[in-house]
C-alpha positions in Angstrom: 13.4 6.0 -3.8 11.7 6.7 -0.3 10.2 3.7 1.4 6.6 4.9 2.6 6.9 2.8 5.9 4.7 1.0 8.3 6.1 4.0 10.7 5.1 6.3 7.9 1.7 5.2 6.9 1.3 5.6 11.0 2.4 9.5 10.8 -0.2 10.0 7.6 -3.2 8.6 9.8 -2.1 11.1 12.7 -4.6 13.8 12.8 -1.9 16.2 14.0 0.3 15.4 10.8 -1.5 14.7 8.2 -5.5 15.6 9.5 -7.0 15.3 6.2 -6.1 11.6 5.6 -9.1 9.0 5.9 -6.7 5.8 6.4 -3.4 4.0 5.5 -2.7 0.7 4.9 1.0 -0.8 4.7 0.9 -3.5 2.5 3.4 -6.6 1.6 2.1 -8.8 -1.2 3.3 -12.2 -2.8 2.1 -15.1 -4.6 2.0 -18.5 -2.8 1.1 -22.3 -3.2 -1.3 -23.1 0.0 -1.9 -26.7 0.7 -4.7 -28.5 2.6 -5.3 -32.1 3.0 -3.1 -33.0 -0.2 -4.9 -30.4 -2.4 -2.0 -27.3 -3.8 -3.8 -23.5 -5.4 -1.7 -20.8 -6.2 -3.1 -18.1 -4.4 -1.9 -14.7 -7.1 -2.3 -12.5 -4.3 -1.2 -13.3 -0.4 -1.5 -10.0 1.2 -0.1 -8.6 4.2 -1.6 -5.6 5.4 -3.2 -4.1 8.6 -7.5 -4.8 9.4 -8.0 -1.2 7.8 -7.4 -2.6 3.9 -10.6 -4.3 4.3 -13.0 -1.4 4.0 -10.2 0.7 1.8 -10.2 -2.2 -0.9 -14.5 -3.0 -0.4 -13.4 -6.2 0.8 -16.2 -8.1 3.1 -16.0 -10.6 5.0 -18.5 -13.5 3.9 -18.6 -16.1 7.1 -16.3 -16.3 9.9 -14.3 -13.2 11.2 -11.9 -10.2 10.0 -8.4 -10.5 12.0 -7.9 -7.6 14.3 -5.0 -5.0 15.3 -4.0 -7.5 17.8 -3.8 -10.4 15.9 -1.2 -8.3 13.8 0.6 -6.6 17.1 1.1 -10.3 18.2 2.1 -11.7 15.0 -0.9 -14.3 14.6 -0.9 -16.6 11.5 -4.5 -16.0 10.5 -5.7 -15.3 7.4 -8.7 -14.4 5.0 -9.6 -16.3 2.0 -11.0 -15.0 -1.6 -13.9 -17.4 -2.8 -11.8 -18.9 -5.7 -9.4 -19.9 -2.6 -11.7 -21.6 -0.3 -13.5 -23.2 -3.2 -10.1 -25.0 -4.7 -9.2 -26.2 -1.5 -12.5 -26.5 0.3 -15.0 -27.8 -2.0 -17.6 -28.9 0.8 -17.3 -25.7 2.4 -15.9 -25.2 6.4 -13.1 -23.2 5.6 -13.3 -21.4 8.8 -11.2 -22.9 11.4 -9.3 -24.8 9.4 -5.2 -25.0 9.2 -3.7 -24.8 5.4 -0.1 -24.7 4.4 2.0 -21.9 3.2 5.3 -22.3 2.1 5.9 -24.4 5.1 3.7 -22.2 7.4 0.7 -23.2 9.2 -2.5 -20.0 9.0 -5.3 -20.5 10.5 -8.2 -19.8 8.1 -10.5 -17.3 10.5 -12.8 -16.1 7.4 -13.8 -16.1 3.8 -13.8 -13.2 1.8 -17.5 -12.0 -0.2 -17.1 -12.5 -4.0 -16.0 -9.5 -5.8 -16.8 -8.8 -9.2 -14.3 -9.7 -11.9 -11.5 -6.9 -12.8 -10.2 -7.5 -16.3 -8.0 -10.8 -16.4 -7.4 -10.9 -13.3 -9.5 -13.2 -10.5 -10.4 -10.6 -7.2 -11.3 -13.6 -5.3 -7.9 -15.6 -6.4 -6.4 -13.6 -3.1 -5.6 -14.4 0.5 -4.9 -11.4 3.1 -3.1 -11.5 6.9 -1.4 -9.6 9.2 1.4 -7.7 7.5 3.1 -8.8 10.8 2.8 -12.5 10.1 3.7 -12.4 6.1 6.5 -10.5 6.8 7.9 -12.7 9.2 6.9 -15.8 7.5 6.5 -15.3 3.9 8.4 -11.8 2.4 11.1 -11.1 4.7 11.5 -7.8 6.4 12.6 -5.9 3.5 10.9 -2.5 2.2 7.1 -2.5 2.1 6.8 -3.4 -1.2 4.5 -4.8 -4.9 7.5 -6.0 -7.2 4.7 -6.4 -10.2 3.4 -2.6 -9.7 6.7 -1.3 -9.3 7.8 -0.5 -12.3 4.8 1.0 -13.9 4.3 3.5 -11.0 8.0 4.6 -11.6 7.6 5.8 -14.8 4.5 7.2 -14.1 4.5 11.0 -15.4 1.6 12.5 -14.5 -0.4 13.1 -11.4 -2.7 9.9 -10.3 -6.1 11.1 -9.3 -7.5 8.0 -8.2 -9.0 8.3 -4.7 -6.9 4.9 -4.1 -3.2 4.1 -5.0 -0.3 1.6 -4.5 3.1 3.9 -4.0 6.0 1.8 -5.4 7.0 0.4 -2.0 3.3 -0.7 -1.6 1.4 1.1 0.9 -2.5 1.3 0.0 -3.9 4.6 0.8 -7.3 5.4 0.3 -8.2 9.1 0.7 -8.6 12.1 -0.9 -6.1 14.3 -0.1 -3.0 12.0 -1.0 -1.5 11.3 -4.7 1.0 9.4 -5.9 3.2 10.6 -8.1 5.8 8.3 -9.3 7.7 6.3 -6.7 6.5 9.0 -4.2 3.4 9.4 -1.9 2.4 13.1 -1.0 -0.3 14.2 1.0 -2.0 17.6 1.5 -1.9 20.1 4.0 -3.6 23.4 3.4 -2.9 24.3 -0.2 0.8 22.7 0.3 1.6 19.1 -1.2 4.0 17.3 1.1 6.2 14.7 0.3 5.9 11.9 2.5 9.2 11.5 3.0 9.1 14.4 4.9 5.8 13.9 7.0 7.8 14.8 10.1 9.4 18.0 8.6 6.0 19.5 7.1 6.2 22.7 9.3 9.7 23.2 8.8 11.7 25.9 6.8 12.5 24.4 3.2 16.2 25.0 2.7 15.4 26.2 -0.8 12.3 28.1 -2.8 11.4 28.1 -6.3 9.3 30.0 -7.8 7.2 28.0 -10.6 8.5 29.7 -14.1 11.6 31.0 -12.8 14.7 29.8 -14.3 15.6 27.7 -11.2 12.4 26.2 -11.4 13.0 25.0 -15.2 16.3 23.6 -13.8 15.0 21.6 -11.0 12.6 20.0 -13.7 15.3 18.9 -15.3 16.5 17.3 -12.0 13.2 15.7 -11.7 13.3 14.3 -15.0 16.4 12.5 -14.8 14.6 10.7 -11.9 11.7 10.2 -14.2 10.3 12.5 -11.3 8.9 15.5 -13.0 5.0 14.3 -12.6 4.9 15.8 -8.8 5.6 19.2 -10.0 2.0 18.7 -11.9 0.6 18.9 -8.4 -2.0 21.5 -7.8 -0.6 24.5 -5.1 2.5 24.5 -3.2 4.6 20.9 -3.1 7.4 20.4 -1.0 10.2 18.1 -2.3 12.3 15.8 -1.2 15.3 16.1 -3.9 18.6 14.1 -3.1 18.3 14.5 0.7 17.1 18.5 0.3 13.9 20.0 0.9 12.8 22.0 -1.9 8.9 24.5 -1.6 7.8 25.0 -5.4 5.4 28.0 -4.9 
């Protein structure tokens, strides 16, 4: 499985790499109890993420301030809250300003989120969102970028997402047209050539292999894929180069 980085999601928003991608967003999430003035919620959603999620995910910001790329360069414990947040542990309202409690951590509540419209059975405004800088260090731990509940779903995905939007399985939002997700791998598009994240630094470079689409090599390498419950990228539209067990494979 390749981690779509921080450093990564950085490369995809480089014009010179990747010049067709609108934005990136490295994303932690977790679920948390938050605590002010002896009231508890369970916030479902405490994201970690970088000021360009807002506009990705239509969040606004209802009173009080987004955080910015500094506040997550220096780490700042700020944070956003959804309207079922701030009304469960500020019924009277002032939210802004305020310190609440998370797992033992003080954030500083700078704004309060818009009210979103209701998605299914799950509550849009039951969320809280910070620096990724500041959950990480705080809350999640500095392991791989990462959604534990969309994991596994995304993995045995088998066909090609066409959403405009998409959480890989190591959690990075990306919202743009010119990037899928296929599985547990992010690829973006360069010309008519799909390009496996993995290898956003290596785009230009020679594939060590090429397989024809029909050919009996390419049959075999589906094979391969599907042992990985992998084969969904080859439904890609155009050239895709792979990523396969530390080789770079161009299906043509």
């Amino acid at each position: 499985m390749t981690a779509l980085t921080p450093l990564i999601a950085s490369a995809l928003v480089d014009k010179n790499l990747a010049p067709d991608v609108v934005s990136a967003s490295p994303v932690v999430s977790t679920s948390e109890d938050a605590t002010y003035n002896g009231t508890d919620t369970t916030i479902s959603q405490f994201v970690g993420t970088v000021p360009e999620y807002l506009p990705a995910e239509n969040y606004s910001v209802a009173t009080g301030t987004p955080f910015t790329s500094s506040d997550v360069t220096a780490g700042r414990k700020v944070v956003l809250i959804g309207q079922t947040v701030a009304t469960s542990l500020f019924p009277d309202g002032g939210a802004v300003g305020k310190q609440v409690v998370v797992n033992g951590t003080l954030f500083t509540v700078v704004g309060v989120l818009a009210n979103k419209g209701s998605a299914g059975f799950a509550d849009p405004n039951n969320v809280a969102i910070a620096p990724i800088s500041a959950v990480r260090a705080s809350l999640t731990g500095y392991g791989s970028v990462n959604q534990s509940f969309n994991n596994n779903a995304q993995i045995m995905q088998g066909c090609v997402n066409s959403r405009n939007g998409y959480w890989d399985a190591n959690l990075n939002r990306v919202s743009i047209s010119t990037v899928q997700q296929v599985n547990d791998r992010a690829f973006f598009k360069r010309g008519n050539r799909w390009v496996d994240s993995s290898l956003v630094d290596k785009a230009d470079a020679t594939p060590k292999k090429v397989v024809e689409v029909g050919s009996e090599e390419f049959r075999q390498l589906v094979h391969r894929l599907a042992a990985q419950s992998r084969q969904g990228c080859v439904a890609l539209n155009g050239e895709i180069l792979l990523n396969v067990d530390g080789e770079s494979i161009l299906v043509r």
